[in-house]
SELO-940890 format. One record per residue (C-alpha): z, x, y. Coordinates in nm, 4 decimals. Layout:
R, Z, X, Y $
...
//
This chain:
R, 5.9850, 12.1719, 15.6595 $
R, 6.0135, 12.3629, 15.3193 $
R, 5.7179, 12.4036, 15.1578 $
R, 5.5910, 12.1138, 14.8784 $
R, 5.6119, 12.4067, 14.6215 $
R, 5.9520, 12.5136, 14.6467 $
R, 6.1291, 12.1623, 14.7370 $
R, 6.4010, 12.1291, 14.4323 $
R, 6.2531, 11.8800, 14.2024 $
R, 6.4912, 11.5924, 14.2855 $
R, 6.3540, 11.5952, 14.6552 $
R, 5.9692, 11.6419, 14.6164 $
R, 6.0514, 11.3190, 14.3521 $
R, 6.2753, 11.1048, 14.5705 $
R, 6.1808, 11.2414, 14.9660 $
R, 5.8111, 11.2384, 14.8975 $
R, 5.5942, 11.1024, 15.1490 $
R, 5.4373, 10.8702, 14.9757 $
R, 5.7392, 10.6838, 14.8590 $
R, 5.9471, 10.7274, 15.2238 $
R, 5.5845, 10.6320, 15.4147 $
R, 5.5867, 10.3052, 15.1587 $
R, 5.9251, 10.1792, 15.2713 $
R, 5.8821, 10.2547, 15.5992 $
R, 5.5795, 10.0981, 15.6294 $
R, 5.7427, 9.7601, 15.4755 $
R, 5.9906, 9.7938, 15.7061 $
R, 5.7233, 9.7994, 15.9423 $
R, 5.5489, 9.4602, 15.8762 $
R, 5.8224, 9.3442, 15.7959 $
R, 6.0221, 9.3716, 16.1515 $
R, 5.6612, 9.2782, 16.2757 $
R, 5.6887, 8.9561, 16.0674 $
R, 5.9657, 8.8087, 16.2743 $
R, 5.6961, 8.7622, 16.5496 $
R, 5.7831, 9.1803, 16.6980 $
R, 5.5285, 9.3646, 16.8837 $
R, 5.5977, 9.6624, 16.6662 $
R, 5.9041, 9.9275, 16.6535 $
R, 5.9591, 10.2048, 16.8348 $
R, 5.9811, 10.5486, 16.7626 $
R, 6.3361, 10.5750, 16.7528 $
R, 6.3776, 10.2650, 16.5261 $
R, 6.1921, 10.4318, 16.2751 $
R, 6.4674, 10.6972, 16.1725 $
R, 6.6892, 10.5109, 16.0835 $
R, 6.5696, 10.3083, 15.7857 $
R, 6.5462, 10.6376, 15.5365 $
R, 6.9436, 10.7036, 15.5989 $
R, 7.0507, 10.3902, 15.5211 $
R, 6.8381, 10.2966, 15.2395 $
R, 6.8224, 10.6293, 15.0920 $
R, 7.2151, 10.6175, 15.0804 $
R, 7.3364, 10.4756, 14.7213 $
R, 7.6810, 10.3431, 14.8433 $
R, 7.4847, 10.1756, 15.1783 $
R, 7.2390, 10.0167, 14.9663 $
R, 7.4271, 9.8827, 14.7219 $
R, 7.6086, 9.7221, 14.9782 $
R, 7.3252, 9.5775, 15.1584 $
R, 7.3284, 9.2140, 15.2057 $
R, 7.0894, 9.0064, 14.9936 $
R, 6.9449, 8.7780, 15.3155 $
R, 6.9602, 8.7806, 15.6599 $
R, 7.2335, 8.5562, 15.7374 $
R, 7.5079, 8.7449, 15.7902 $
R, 7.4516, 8.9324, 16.1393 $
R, 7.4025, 9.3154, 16.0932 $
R, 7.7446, 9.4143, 16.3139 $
R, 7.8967, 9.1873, 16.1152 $
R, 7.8064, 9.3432, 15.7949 $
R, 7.8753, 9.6865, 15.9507 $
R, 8.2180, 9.5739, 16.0986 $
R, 8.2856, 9.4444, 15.7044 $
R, 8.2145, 9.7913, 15.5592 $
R, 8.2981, 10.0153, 15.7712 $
R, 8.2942, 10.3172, 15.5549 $
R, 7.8843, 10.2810, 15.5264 $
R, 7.8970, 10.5129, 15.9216 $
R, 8.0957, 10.7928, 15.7657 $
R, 7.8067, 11.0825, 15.7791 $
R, 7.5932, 10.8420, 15.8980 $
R, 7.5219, 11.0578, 16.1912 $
R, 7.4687, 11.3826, 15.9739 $
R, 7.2536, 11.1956, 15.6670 $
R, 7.0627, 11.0882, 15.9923 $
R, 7.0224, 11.4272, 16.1008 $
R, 6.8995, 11.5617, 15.7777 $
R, 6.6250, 11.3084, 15.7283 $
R, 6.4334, 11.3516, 16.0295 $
R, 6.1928, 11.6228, 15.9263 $
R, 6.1153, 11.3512, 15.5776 $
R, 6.1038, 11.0402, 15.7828 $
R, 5.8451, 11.2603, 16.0365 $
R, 5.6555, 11.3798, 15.7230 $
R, 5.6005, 11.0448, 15.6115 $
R, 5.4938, 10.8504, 15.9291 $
R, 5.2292, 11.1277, 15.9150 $
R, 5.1766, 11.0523, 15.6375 $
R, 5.1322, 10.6887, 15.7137 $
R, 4.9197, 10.7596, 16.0371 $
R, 4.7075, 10.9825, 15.8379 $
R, 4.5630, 10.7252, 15.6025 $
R, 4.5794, 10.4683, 15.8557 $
R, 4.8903, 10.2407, 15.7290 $
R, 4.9834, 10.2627, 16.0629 $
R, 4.9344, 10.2774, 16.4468 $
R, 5.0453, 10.3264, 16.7887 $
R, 4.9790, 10.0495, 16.9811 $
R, 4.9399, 10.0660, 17.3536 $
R, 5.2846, 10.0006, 17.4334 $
R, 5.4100, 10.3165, 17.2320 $
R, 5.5312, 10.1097, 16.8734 $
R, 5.4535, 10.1629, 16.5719 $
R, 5.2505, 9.8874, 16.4127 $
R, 5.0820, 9.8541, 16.0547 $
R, 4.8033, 9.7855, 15.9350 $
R, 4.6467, 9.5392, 15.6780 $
R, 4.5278, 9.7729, 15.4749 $
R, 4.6505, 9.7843, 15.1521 $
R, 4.8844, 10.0609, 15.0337 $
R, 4.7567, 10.1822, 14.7239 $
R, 5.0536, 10.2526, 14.5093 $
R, 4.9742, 10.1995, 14.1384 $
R, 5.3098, 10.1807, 13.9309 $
R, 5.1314, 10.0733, 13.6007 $
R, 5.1874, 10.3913, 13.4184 $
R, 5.5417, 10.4277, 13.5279 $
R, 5.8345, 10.3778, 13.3446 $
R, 5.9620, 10.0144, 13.3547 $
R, 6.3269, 10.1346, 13.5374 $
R, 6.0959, 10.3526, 13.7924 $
R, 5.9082, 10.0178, 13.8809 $
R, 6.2510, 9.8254, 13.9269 $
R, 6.3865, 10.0902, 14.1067 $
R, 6.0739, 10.1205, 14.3671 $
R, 6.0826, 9.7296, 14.3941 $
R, 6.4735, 9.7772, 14.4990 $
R, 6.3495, 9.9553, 14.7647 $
R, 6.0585, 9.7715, 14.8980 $
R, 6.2862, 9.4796, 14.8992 $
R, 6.5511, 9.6047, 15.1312 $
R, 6.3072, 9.7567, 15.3171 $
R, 6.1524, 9.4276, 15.3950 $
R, 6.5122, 9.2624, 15.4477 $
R, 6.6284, 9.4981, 15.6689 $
R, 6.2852, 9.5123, 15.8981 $
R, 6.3777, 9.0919, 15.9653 $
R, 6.7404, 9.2318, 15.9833 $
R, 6.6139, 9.4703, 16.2837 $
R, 6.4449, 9.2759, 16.4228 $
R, 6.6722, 8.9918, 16.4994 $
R, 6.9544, 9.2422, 16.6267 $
R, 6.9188, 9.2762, 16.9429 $
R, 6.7741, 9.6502, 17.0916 $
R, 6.7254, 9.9432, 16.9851 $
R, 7.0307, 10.0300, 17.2022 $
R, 7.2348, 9.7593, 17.0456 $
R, 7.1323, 9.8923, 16.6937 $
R, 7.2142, 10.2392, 16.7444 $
R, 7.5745, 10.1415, 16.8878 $
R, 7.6445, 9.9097, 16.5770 $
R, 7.5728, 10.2222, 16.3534 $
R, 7.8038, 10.4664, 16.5429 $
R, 7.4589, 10.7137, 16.6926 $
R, 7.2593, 10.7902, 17.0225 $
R, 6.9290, 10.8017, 17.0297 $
//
C-alpha cells in the first residue's frame, strides 16, 4: 500500500477508505436484505471494480429484473480488463473492509461472512458541493442494487464465471 501522503490526489479523493468502506458496506446490507446470511470474503472484491469502472456503471441496470448473466451476456465489453481492474483494487477494497471492521460497520460472523452492522455510518455530505452529493448518492445506489443483484445470482462460483475470473 502507498503511503496516504504520497497517493496522487485523484486516488486519496476517489480510493479513500471511507468512501470504498461506504459502498461496500451498502452492498453489504444490502445482499443481506434479500434474506443472505452475509457475503463472503471473496464476494467482497468484486463490487469496487465494477462500480468504480465509469463505462460498467453507466451501464448498470436500474432494477433487478433483468438477471445479472443476462446483463453481462448484453454488454459484453464491461469483462475487458475486468480481471486486471480486479487485480489492482485489492489492496483499496482490503484497506477499506479494515476500515469498516475497525469502526465496527462490520463483522465476521461465525460462518466466515461478512455481515454489517446497524450502526450508523457517519458520513456528513452537508458541506459538500451539490454534484459531490449526487455523485456519492450514484454510488450508494448501485451499491445497494447490485448487493440484491448478488444475492439472487446464484454462488459465488456462478458469479465469478459470469464475470470471466477465479477466485
Amino acid at each position: 500500500m502507498i503511503k496516504w501522503e504520497t497517493r496522487p490526489v485523484e486516488v486519496a479523493n476517489l480510493l479513500n477508505p471511507a468512501f470504498c468502506g461506504m459502498v461496500l458496506r451498502e452492498f453489504i446490507a444490502s445482499y443481506q436484505g434479500e434474506g443472505k446470511q452475509g457475503i463472503s470474503y471473496e464476494l467482497a472484491f468484486l463490487i469496487l471494480p465494477i462500480l468504480l469502472h465509469k463505462d460498467t456503471r453507466e451501464k448498470f441496470p436500474t432494477s433487478t429484473r433483468k438477471h445479472m448473466h443476462v446483463w453481462i451476456q448484453e454488454n459484453p465489453e464491461i469483462r475487458i480488463g475486468f480481471s486486471q481492474r480486479t487485480k489492482e483494487l485489492v489492496s483499496f477494497t482490503k484497506e477499506s473492509l479494515t476500515f469498516l471492521l475497525l469502526r465496527n460497520y462490520i463483522f465476521w460472523d461465525e460462518t466466515g461472512k461478512l455481515n454489517s452492522t446497524k450502526k450508523r455510518y457517519k458520513a456528513s455530505f452537508s458541506n459538500q458541493s451539490q454534484e459531490f452529493q449526487q455523485y456519492t448518492k450514484e454510488y450508494l445506489g448501485k451499491a445497494r442494487l447490485a448487493g440484491k443483484w448478488f444475492a439472487r445470482s446464484g454462488s459465488n462460483l456462478t458469479i465469478y464465471t459470469m464475470w470471466g475470473i477465479r477466485p
